[in-house]
N, CA, C and O atoms as a GROMACS GRO file, in nm:
protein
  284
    1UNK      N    1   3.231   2.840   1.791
    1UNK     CA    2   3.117   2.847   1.701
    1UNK      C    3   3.045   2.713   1.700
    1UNK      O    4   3.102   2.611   1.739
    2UNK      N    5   2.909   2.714   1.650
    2UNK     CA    6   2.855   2.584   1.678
    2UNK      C    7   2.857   2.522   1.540
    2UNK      O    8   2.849   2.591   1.438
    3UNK      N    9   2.867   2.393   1.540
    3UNK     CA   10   2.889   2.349   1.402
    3UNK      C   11   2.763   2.293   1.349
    3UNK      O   12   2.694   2.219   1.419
    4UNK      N   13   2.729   2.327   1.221
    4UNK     CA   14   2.561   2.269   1.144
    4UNK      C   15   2.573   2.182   1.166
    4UNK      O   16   2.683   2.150   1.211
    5UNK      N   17   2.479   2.093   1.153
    5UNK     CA   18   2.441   1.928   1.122
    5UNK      C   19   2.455   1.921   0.986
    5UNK      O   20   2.393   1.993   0.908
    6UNK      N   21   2.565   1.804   0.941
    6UNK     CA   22   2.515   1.747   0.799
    6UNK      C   23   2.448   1.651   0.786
    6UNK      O   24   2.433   1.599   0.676
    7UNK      N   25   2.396   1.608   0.887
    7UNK     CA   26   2.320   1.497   0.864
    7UNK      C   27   2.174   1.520   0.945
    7UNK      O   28   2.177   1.577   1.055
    8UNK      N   29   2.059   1.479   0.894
    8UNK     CA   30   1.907   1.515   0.996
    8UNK      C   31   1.834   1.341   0.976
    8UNK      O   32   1.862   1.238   0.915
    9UNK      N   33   1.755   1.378   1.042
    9UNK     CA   34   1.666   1.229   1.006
    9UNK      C   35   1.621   1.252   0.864
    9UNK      O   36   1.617   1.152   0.793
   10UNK      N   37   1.590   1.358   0.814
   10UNK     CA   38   1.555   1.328   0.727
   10UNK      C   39   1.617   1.346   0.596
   10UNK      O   40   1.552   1.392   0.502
   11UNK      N   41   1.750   1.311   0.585
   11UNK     CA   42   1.866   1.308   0.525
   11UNK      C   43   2.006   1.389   0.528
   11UNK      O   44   2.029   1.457   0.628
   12UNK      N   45   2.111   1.385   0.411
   12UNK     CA   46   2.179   1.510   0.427
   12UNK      C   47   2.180   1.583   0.364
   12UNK      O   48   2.153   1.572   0.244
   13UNK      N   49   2.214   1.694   0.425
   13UNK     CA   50   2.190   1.855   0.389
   13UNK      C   51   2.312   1.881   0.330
   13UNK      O   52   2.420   1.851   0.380
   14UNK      N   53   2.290   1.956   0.187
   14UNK     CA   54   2.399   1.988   0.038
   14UNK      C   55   2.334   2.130   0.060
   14UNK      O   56   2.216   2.164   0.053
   15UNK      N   57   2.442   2.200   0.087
   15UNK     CA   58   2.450   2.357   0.028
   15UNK      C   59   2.474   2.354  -0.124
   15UNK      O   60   2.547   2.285  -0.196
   16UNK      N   61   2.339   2.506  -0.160
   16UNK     CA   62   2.374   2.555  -0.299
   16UNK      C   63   2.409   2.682  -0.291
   16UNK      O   64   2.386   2.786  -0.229
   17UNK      N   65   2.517   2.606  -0.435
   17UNK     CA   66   2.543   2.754  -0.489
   17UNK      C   67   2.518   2.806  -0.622
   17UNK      O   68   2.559   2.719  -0.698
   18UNK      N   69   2.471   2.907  -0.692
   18UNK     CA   70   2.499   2.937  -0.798
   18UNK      C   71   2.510   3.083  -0.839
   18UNK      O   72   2.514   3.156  -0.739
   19UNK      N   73   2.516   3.161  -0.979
   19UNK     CA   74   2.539   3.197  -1.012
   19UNK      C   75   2.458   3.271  -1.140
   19UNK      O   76   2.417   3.200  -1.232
   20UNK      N   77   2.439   3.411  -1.141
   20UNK     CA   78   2.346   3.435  -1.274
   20UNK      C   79   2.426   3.449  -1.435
   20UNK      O   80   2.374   3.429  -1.544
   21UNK      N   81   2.536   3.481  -1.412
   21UNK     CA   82   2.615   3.482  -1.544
   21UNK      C   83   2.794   3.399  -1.513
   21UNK      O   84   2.867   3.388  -1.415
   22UNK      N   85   2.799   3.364  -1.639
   22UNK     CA   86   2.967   3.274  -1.636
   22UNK      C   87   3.034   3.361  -1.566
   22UNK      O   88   3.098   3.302  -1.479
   23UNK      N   89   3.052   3.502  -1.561
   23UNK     CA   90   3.176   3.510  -1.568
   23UNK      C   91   3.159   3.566  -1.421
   23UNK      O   92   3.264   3.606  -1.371
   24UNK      N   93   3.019   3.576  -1.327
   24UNK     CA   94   3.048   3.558  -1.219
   24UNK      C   95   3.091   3.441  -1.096
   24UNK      O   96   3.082   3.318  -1.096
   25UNK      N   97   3.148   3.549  -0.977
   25UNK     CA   98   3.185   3.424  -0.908
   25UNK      C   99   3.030   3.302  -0.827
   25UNK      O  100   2.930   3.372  -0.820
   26UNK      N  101   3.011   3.210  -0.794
   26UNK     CA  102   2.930   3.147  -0.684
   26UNK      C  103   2.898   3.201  -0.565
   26UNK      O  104   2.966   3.253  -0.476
   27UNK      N  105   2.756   3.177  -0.581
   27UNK     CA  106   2.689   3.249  -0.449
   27UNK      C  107   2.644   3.127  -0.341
   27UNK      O  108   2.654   3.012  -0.383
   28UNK      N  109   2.612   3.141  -0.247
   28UNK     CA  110   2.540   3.050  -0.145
   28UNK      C  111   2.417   3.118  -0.189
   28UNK      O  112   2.405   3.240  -0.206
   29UNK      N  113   2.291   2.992  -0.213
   29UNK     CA  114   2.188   3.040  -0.227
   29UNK      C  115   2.088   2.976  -0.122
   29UNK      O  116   1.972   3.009  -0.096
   30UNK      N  117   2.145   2.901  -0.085
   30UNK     CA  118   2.061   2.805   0.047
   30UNK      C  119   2.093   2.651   0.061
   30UNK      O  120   2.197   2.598   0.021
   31UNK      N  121   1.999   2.596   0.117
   31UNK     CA  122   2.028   2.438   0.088
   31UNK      C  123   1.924   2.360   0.084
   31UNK      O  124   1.822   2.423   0.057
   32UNK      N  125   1.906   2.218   0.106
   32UNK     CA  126   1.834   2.110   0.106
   32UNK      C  127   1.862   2.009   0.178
   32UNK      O  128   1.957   2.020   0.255
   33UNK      N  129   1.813   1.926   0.175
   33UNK     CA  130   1.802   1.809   0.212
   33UNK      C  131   1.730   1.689   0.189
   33UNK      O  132   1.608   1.681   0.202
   34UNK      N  133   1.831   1.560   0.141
   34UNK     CA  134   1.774   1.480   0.096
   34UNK      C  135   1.885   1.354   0.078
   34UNK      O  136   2.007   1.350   0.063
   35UNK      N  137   1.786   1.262   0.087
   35UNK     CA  138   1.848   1.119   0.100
   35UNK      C  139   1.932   1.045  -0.004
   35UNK      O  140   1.985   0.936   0.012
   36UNK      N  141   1.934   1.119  -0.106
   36UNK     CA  142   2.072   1.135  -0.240
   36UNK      C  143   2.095   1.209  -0.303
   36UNK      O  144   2.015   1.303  -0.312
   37UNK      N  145   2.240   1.210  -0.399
   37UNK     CA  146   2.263   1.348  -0.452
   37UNK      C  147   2.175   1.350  -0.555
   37UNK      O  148   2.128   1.462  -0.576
   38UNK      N  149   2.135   1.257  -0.631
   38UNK     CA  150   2.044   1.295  -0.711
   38UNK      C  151   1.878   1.317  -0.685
   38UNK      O  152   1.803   1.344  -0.778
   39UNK      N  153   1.829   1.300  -0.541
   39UNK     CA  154   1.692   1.417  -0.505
   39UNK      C  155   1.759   1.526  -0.504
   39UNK      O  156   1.726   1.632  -0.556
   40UNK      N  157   1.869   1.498  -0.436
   40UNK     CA  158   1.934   1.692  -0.393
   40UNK      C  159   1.917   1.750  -0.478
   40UNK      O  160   1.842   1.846  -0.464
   41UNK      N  161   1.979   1.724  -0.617
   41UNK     CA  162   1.964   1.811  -0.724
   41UNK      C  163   1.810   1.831  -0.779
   41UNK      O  164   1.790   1.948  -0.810
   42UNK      N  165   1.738   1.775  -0.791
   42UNK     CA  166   1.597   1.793  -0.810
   42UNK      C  167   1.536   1.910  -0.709
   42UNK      O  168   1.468   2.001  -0.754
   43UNK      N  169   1.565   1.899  -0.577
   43UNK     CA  170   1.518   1.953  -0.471
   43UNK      C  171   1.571   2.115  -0.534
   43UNK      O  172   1.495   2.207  -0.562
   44UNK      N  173   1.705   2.116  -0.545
   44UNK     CA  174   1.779   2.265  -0.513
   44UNK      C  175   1.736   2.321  -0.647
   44UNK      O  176   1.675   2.426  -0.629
   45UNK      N  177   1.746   2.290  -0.766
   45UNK     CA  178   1.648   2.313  -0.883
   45UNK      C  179   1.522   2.318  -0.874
   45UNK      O  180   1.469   2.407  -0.939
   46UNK      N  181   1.446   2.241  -0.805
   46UNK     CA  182   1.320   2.315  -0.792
   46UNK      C  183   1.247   2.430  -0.647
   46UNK      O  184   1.151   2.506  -0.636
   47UNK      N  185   1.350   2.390  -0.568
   47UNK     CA  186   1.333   2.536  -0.419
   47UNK      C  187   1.407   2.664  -0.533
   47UNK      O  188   1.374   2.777  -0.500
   48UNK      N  189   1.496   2.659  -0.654
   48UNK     CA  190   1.584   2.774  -0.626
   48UNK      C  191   1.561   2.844  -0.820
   48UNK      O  192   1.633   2.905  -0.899
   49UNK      N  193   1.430   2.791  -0.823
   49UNK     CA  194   1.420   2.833  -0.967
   49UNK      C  195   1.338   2.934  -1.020
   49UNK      O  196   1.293   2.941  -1.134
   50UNK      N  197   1.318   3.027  -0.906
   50UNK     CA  198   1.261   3.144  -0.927
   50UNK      C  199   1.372   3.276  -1.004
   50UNK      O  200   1.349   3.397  -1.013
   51UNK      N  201   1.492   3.198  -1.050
   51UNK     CA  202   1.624   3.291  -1.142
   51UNK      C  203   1.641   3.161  -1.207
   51UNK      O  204   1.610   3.046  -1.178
   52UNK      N  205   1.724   3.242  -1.345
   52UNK     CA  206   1.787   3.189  -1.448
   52UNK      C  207   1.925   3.189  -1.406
   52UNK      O  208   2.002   3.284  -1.391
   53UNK      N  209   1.948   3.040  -1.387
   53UNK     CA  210   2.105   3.076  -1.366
   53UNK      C  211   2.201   3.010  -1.430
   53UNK      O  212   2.177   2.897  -1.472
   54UNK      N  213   2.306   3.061  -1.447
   54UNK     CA  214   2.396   3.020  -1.545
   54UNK      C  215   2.446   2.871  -1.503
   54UNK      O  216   2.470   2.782  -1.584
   55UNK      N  217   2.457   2.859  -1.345
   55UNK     CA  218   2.567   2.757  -1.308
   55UNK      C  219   2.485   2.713  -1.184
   55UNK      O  220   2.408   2.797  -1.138
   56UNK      N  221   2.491   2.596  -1.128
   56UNK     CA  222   2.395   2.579  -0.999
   56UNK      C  223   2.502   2.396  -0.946
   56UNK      O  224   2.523   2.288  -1.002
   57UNK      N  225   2.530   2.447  -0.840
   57UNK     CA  226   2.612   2.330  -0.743
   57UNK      C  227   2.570   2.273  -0.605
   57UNK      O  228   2.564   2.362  -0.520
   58UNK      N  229   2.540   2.151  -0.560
   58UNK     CA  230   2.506   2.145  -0.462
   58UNK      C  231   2.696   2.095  -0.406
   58UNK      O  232   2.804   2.072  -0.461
   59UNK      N  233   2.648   2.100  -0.285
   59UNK     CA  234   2.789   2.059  -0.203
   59UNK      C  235   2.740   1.976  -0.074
   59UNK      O  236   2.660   2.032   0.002
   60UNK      N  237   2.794   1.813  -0.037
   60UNK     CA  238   2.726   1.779   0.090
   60UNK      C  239   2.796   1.872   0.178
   60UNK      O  240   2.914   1.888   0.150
   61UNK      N  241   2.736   1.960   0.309
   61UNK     CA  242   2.746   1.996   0.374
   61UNK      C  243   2.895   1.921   0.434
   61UNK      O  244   2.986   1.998   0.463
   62UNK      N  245   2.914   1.796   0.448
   62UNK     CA  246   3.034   1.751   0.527
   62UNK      C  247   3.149   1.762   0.469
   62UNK      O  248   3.255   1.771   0.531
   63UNK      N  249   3.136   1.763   0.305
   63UNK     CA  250   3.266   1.772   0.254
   63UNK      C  251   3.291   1.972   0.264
   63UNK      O  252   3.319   2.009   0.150
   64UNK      N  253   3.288   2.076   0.345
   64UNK     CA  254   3.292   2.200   0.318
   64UNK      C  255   3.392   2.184   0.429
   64UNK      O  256   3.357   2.114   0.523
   65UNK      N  257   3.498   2.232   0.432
   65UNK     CA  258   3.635   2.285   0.537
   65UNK      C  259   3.618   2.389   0.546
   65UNK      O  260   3.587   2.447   0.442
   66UNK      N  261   3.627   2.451   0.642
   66UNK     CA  262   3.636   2.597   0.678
   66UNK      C  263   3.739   2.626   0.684
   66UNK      O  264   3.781   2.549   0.770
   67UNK      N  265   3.834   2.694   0.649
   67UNK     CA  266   3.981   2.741   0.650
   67UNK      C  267   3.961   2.890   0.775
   67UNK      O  268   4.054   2.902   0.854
   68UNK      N  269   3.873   2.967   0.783
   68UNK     CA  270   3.853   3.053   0.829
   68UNK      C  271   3.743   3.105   0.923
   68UNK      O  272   3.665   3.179   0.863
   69UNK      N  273   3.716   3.088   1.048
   69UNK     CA  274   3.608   3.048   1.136
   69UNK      C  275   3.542   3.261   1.142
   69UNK      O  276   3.620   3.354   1.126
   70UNK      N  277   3.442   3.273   1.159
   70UNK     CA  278   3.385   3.374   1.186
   70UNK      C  279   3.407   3.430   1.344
   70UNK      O  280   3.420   3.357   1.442
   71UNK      N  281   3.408   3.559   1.344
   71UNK     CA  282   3.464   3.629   1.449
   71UNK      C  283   3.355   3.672   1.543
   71UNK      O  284   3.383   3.736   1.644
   0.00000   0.00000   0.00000
């Protein structure tokens, strides 16, 4: 499998996730990119605020392990 880039010129890329109510689980909702975690969060809050959501996480792309590769 080919592996993403976490890193671009024009920063690194944090997957989001969130969620519309507590007591569901986290969704992948897309990502961003940007030159700290705190644009990231600005960025993924404002690309992903067309829902109300209960819970919203970015993740840098490099810290994600795959335990389980796609078939």
């Amino acid at each position: 499998m080919t592996e993403l880039p976490a890193r671009t010129p024009e920063g690194e890329v944090y997957e989001v996730f969130a969620k519309f109510k507590p007591e569901e689980p986290l969704h992948h909702v897309g990502n961003v990119i940007a030159t700290h975690p705190e644009l990231a969060s600005v960025y993924a809050a404002t690309l992903y605020n067309e829902w109300t959501w209960s819970e919203m996480i970015i993740v840098p792309r490099r810290e994600i392990v795959t335990l389980i590769e796609p078939a």
